[in-house]
C-alpha positions in Angstrom: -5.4 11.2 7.0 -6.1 13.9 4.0 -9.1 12.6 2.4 -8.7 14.6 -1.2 -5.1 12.6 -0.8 -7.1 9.0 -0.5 -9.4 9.2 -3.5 -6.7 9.9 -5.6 -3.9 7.3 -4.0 -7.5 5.0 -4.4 -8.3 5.9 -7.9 -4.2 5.2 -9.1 -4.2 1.8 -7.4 -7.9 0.5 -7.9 -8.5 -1.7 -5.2 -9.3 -0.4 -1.7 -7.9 -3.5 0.2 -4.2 -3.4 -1.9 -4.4 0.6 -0.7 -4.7 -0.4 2.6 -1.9 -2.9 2.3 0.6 -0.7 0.4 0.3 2.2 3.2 0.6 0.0 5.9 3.6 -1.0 5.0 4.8 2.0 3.9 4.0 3.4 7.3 5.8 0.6 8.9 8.7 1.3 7.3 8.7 5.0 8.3 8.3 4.3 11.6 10.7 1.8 12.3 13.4 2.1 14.1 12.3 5.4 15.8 11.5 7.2 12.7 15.2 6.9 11.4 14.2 3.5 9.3 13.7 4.5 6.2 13.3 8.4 4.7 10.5 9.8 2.9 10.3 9.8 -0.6 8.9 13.0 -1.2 9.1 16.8 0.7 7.3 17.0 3.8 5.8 19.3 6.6 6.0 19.1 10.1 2.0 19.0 10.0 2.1 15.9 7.9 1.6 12.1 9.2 3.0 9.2 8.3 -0.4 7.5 6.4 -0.5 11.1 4.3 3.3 10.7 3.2 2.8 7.0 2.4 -0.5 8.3 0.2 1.2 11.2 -1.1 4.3 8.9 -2.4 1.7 6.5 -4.2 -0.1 9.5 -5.9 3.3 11.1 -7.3 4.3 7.6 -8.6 7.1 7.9 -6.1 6.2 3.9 -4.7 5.3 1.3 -7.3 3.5 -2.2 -7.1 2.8 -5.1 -9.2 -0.1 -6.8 -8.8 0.3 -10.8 -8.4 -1.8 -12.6 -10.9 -3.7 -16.0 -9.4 -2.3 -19.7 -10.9 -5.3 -20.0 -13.7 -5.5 -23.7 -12.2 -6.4 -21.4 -8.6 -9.3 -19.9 -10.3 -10.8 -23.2 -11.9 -9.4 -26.3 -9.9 -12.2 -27.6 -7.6 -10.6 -27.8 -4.0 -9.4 -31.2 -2.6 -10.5 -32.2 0.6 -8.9 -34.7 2.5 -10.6 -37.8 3.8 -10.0 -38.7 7.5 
């Protein structure tokens, strides 16, 4: 994996552990079905892997995410434990 191409996927998305998650996916879905799943989204190289397209798509705003806010009641509610 190119590492100038991880600080800046990692400075566009913010959080290290939704990186991860968005570009294991992506890479999921590149290699499925013997590579013939789904096409990158940007030019490649024959030199290039699969984790530095994934990265390469998230720093040329090629793949998009939305983050998922938490229930406010999630962030304040004490948890309920059940008796038994």
């Amino acid at each position: 994996m190119n590492a100038e191409l991880s600080k800046k996927a990692a400075e566009k998305v913010g959080n290290p552990n939704i990186l991860v998650n968005l570009i294991s996916r992506r890479v999921r879905q590149l290699n499925s079905a013997g590579g013939t799943g789904s096409r990158p989204l940007i030019e490649t190289t024959p030199s290039m892997g699969v984790a530095d397209i994934a990265l390469l798509e998230i720093v040329e705003d090629k793949m998009s995410w939305e983050p998922i806010p938490a229930a406010p009641e999630e962030l304040t509610a004490p948890k309920k434990r059940k008796r038994g």
